[in-house]
N, C-alpha and C positions, 0 to 999 in steps of 0.2 A: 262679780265680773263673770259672762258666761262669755262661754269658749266655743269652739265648734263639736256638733255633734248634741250641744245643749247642757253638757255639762258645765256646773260652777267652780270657779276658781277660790280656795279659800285665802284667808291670810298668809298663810304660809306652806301650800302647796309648793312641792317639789318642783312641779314646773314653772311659777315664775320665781319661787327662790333663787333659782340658776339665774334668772335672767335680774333680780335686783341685788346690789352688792351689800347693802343690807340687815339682808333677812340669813339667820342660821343655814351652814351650806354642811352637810353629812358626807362624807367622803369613806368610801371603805379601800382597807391596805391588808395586802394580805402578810400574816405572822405566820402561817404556816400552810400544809396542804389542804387541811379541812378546818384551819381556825382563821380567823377576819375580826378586825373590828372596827370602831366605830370610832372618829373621829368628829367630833360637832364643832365648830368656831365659827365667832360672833365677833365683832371688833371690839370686846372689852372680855371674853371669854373663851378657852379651850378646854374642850371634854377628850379624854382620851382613857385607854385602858392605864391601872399603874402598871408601871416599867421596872426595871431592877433597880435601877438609880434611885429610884423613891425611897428604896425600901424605909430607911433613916426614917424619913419625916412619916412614911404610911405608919410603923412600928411606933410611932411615940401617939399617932394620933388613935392606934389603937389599945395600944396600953392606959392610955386615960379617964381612967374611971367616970369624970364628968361628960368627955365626948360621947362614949359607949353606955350611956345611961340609959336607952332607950333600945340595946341589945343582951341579948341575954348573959353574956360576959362581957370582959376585955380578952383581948389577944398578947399573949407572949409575938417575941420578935420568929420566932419559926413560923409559929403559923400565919403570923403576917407574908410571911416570904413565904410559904404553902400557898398561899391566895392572891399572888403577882403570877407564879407559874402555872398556876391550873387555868 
């Protein structure tokens, strides 16, 4: 699809994502004065930063030796919870 100016429109450029309901829409919120993230949702998925609440489920899914197989350890529950607040 070209636009004006001659530029092309990809599949999921920014500018008609906004306009089809769709396509992935990115939203940023801000957590702090110099920190932002990133929010992605899809109508069957949400991307988001983990949150404290997680911590539970973030902590088992990295203490599991089969999940973390492809990392160079697993994580005790601290440094799980080290890696929500940083």
């Amino acid at each position: 699809m070209r636009l004006a100016g001659g530029r092309f429109a990809l599949p999921y450029d920014p500018v008609w994502s906004n306009r089809l309901g769709d396509r992935p829409q990115a939203s940023r919120h801000s957590l702090a004065d110099s920190d932002a993230a990133v929010r992605v949702t899809t109508p069957r998925l949400v991307l988001r930063r983990w949150q404290p609440g997680d911590l539970d489920s973030f902590a088992a899914l990295n203490s599991d030796p089969e999940v973390m197989r492809h990392f160079p350890s697993t994580y005790d529950r601290s440094a799980t919870a080290a890696m929500i607040t940083a």
